[in-house]
N, C-alpha and C positions, 0 to 999 in steps of 0.2 A: 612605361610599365613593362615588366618581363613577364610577357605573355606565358611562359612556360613554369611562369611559378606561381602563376594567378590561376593557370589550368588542375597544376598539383594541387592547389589550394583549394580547389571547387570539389575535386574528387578523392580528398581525403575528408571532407564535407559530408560530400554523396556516400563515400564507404559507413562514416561515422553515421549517419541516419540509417541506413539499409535502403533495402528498397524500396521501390520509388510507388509501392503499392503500399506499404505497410505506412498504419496512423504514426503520424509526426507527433511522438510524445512530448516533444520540446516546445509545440506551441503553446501560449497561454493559454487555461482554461479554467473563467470565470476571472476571479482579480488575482493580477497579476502581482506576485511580491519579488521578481527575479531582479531585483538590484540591492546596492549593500545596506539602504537607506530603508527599504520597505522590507527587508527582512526582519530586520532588527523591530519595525514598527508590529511586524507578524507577532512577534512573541507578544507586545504590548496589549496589542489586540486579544488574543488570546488566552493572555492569562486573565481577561477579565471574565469568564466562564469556565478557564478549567485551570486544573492542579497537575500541573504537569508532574511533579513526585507522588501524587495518591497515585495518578495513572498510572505509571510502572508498575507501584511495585501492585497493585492491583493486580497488573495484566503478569507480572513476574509471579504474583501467587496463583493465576491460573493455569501461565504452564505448566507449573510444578516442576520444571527444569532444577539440576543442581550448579554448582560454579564451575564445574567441566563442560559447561552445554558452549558450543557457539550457535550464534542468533543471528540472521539478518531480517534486520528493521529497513524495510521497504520503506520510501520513501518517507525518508528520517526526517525531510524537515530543517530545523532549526536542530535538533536532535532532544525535542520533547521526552522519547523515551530514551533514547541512548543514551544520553548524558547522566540519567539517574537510574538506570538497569545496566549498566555497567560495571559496577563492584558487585553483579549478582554471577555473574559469567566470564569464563577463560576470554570470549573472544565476541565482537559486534564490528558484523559486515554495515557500515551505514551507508545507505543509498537513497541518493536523490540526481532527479535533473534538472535541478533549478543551482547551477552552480552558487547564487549568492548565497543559499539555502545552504548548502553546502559549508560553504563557505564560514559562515556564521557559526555552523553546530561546528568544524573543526577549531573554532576559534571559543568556541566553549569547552569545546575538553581538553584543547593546554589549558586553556586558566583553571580546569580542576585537577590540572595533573595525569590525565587519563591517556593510559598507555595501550589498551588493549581495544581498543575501536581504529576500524581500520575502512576510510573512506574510500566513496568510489562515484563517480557521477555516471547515473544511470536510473534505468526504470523498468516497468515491471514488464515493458517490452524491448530493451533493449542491454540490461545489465547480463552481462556473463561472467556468473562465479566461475572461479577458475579452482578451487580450492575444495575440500572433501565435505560429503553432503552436510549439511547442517542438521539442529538437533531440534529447531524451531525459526520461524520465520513468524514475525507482527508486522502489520500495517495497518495503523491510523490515519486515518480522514485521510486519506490520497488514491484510493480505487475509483473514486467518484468523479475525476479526471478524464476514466477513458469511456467509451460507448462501451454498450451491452457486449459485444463480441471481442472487443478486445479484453475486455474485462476477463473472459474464460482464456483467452490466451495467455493473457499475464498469468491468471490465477493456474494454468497450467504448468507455467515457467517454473513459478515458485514451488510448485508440486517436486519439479525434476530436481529440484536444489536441497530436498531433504532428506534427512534419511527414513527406510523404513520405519513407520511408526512416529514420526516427527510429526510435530505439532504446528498449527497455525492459528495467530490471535487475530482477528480483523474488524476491526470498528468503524464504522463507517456511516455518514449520513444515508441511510437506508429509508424508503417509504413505506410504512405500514397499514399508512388512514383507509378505511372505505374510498373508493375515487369517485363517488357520487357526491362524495363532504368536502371534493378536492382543495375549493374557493375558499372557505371557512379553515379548513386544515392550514392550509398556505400561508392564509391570512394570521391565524395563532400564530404558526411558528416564527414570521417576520417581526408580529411585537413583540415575541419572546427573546427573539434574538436584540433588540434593538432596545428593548427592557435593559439585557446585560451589558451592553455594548454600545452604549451611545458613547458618542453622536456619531457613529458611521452603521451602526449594525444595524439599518434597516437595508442600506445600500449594499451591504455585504452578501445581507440576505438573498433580496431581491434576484442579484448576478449570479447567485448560487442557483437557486430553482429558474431563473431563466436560462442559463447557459452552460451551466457543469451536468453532469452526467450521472446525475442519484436516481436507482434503481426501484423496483420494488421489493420487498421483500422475499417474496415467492419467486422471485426473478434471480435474485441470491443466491438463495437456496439451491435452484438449481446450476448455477452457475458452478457453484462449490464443489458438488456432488458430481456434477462432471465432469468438471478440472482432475477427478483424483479424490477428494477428498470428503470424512466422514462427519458430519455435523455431528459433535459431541452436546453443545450446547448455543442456543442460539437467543438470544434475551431484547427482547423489543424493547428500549427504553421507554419510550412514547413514539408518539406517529412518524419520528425523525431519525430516531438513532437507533441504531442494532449493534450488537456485539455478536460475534460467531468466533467459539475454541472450535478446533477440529482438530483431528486425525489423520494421515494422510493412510490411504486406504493400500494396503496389500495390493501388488500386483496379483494380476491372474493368473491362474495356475495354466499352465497349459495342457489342453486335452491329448491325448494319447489315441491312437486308431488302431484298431484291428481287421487286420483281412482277415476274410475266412473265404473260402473257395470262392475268388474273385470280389466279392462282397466287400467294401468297406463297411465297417461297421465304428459307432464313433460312442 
């Protein structure tokens, strides 16, 4: 073995993650679909409870963005919304860190011709736009990935990547229920989910509320709010899902001082 390239190799490793304090976005969290075989199986799964073209242009009608807008779609996925919000817009930053994820949605937009999506393997703590603020930023069902605190860091990131007044769409498995109903609450949404999604969605379930990282509501909320950002609208679907449009909020002004005979005064 050459020692001296096995060392490179560790510490272009170590640089690519950061450091060695910061959450390892790249490990699994909840069921894992980062191969080429279980991505593909991601979309099967999941088109059997949603429409991935209502979704877009859904979320495309709530930004109210025109076709000069660019957007990054945080982790894109398979490219659910990229792939069909794409003839809406100049330009889509897709970002994921599940390379086969990846992988996949780039191998969905050659097969539809799409020129103006431009990939990048990353995450809501480790991607670096390098390019001029954007005019909106979405992410679906992947905030729920990190813990509570990383959660505002990400959601801070994305804050720095927009422009004034840019927009953010985020939906995401959010908790609403009373937590006294938690049993019964839990209990619904696993045969709901296993309702639409047999024969594996009670197992999907299950991994989800044991091991992933869905919030509560109020927990969001302020989360968002102090990332930077103005709740426009926030829509509880049921005990499960939330949707949140936002604002990204005006910096602060800065205050000015006055002396007056040694006196600051502010």
């Amino acid at each position: 073995m050459n020692i001296d390239a096995y060392c490179d190799y560790v510490n272009a490793l170590q640089e690519a993650r950061g450091p060695a304090w910061r959450y390892d976005e790249r490990k699994p969290c909840g069921f894992n679909y980062n191969n080429f075989f279980l991505a593909r199986a991601y979309d099967t799964y999941h088109q059997r409870f949603r429409d991935y073209q209502r979704e877009a242009e859904q979320i495309v009608a709530a930004l109210g963005s025109d076709n000069s807008a660019t957007v990054i779609d945080m982790g894109c996925g398979t490219g659910a919304f990229t792939i069909h919000a794409a003839r809406h817009y100049r330009k889509i930053y897709a970002v994921d860190i599940a390379k086969a994820m990846l992988g996949r949605a780039r191998r969905k937009a050659r097969k539809a011709g799409l020129t103006n999506i431009e990939f990048h393997r990353g995450g809501f703590l480790t991607y670096e736009h390098a390019d001029s603020p954007v005019d909106a930023v979405v992410s679906v069902v992947a905030l729920h990935h990190l813990p509570d605190f990383w959660k505002l860091v990400g959601l801070h990131r994305l804050a720095s990547m927009l422009k004034p007044d840019g927009r953010l769409y985020l939906f995401d498995v959010v908790f609403s229920f009373d937590v006294a109903q938690y049993e019964p609450c839990i209990q619904r949404f696993i045969e709901t989910m296993n309702d639409h999604t047999r024969p594996d969605g009670r197992t999907a379930a299950d991994t989800h509320v044991r091991e992933e990282y869905s919030t509560c509501g109020w927990i969001m909320e302020g989360l968002l709010e102090r990332a930077g950002f103005q709740i426009d609208e926030a829509d509880y679907k049921d005990d499960f899902l939330a949707a949140y449009l936002c604002t990204k909020k005006p910096a602060p002004v800065p205050t000015k001082s006055l002396t007056i005979v040694g006196q600051q005064l502010r």
